[in-house]
C-alpha positions as CSV (number, residue, x, y, z in Angstrom):
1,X,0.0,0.0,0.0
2,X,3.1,2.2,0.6
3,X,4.1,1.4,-3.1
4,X,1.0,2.4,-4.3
5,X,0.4,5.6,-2.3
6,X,4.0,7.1,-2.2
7,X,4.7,5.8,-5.8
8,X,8.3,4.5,-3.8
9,X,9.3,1.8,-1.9
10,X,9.4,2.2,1.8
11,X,12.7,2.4,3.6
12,X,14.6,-0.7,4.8
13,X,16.7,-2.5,3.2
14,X,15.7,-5.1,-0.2
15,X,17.8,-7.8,-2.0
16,X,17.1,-8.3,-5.4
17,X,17.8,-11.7,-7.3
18,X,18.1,-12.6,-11.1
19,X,17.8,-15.8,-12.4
20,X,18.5,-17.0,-16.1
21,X,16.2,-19.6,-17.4
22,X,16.1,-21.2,-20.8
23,X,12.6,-21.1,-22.5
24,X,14.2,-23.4,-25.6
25,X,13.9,-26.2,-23.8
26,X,11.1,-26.5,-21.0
27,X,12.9,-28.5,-18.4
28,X,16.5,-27.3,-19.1
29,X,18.4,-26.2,-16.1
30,X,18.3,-22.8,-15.4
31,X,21.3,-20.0,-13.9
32,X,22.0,-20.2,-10.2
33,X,20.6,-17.0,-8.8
34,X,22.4,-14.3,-8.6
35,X,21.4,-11.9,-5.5
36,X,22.3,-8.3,-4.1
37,X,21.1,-6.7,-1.1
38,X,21.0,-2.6,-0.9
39,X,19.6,-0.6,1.6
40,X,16.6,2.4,0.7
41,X,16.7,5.7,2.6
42,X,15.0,8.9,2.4
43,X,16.5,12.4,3.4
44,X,15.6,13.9,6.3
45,X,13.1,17.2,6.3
46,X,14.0,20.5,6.7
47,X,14.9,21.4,10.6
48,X,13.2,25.2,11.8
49,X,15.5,27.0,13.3
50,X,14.2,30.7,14.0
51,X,11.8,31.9,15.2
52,X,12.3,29.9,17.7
53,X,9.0,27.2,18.4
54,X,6.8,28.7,21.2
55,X,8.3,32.0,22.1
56,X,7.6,34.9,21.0
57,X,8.3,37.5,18.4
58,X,8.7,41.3,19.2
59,X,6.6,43.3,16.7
60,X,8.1,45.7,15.0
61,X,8.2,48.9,12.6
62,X,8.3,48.0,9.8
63,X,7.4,44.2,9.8
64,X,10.4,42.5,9.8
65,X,10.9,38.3,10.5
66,X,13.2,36.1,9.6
67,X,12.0,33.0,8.8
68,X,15.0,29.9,8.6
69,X,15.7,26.5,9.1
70,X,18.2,23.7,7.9
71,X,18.2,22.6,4.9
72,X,18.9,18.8,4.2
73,X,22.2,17.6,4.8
74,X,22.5,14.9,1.9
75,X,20.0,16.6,-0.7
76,X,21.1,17.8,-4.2
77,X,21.5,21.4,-4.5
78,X,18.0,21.8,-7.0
79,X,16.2,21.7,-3.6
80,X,13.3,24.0,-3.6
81,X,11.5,25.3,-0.4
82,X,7.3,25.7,0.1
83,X,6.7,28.0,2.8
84,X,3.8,28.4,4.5
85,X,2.1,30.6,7.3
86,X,-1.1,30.5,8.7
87,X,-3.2,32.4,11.9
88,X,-4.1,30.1,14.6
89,X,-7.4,30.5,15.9
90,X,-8.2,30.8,19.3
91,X,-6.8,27.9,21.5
92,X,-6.4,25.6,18.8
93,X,-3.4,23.0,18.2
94,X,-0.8,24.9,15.6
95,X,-0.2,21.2,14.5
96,X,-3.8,20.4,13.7
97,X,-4.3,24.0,12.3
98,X,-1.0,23.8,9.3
99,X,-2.0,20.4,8.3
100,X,-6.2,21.3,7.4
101,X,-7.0,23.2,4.6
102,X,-10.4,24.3,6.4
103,X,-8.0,26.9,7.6
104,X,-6.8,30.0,5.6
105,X,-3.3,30.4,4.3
106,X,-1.8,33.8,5.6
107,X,0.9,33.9,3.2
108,X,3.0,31.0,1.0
109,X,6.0,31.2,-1.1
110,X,8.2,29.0,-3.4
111,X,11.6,29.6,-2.5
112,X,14.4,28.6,-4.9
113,X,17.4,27.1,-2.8
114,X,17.4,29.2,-0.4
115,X,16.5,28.7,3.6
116,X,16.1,32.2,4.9
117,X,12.5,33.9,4.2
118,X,12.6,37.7,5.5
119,X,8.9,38.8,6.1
120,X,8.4,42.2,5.2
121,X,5.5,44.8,4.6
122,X,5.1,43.6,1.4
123,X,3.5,40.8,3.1
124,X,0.1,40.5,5.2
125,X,0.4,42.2,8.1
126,X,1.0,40.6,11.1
127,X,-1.2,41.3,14.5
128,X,-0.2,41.5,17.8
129,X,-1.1,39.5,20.3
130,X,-1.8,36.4,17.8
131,X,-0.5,33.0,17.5
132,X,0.9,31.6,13.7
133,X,1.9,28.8,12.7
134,X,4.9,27.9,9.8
135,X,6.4,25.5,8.1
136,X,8.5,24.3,4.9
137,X,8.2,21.8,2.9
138,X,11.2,20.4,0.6
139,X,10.8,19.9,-3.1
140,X,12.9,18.2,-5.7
141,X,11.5,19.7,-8.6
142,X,12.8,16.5,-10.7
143,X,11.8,14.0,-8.1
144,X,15.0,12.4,-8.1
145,X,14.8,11.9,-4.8
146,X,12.2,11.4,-1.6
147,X,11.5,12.8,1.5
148,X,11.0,11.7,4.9
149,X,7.6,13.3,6.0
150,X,6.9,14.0,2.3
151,X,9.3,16.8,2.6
152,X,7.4,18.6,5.4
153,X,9.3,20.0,8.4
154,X,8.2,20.4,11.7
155,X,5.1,22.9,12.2
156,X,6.6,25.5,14.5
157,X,4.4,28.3,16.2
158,X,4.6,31.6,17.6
159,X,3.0,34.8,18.9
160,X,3.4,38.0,18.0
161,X,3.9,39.9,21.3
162,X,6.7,41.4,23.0
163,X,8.6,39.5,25.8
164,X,9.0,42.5,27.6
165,X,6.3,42.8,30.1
166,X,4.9,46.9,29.9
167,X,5.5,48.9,32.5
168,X,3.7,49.9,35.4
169,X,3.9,53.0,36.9
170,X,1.9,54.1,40.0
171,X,0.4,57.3,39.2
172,X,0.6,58.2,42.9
173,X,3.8,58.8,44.4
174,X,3.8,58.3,48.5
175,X,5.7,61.4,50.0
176,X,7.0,60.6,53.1
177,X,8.3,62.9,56.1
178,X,10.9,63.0,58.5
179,X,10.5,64.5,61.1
180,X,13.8,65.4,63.2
């Protein structure tokens, strides 16, 4: 069924054997077989690296985030890069939100290799206070090769909010006095 669905053999490792046989004469002895054994691997997805997963990213004037992440060690160098960013609603699970298209994408881009994405103005504005969620997925535009995870890297969330906490000022100072 993994044939069938991935249009690839799943990883492990497979021995293949040839055998000669001699259709001339029905009963004629045939070759002994001849067998090799080799081993079938995918390449590992991309790895995000920044921003980092959970924290969060300090707004800024004008927008300005830099999206990265590792590309894979052992892939060719054709390697492109679907990015992806979407809003999480509410309280829901980044993971369930990036992998269902009931939910919007904010932004997406084919990047051509390449594993640094700077988000700018010319972009959908970002707001604060709200969770996203992001994620690349590797593409060999020749398919000369496969993919763990079909390519997809880790989902990797964060909000857009400042880590520093705001100030608070008391508005009424206490004026104390000596009295000597």
């Amino acid at each position: 069924s993994q044939l069938i669905q991935n249009q690839a053999l799943p990883e492990g490792n497979y021995t293949i054997c040839v055998r000669a046989l001699n259709y001339a004469t029905p009963y004629a002895p045939r070759s002994a077989d001849a067998c090799s054994t080799f081993p079938i691997f995918y390449i590992d997805p991309p790895v995000a690296t920044q921003p980092f997963c959970g924290n969060n990213v300090t707004p800024s004037t004008p927008q300005n985030i830099i999206f990265s992440w590792t590309p894979p060690a052992t892939a060719p160098g054709n390697i492109q890069y679907d990015f992806t960013l979407k809003e999480v609603p509410n309280t829901l699970n980044p993971n369930d939100v990036i992998k269902n298209n009931a939910f919007p994408v904010l932004y997406n881009t084919t990047l051509t290799a390449q594993n640094v994405f700077v988000y700018t103005n010319a972009y959908p504005q970002l707001e604060e206070g709200k969770k996203y969620v992001w994620r690349v997925k590797c593409v060999d535009p020749f398919n000369s090769v496969q993919f763990k995870n079909s390519g997809f890297s880790e989902a990797c969330w964060f909000t857009y909010k400042s880590n520093t906490p705001v100030p608070v000022f008391n508005p009424v100072p206490e004026v104390t006095q000596l009295n000597n």
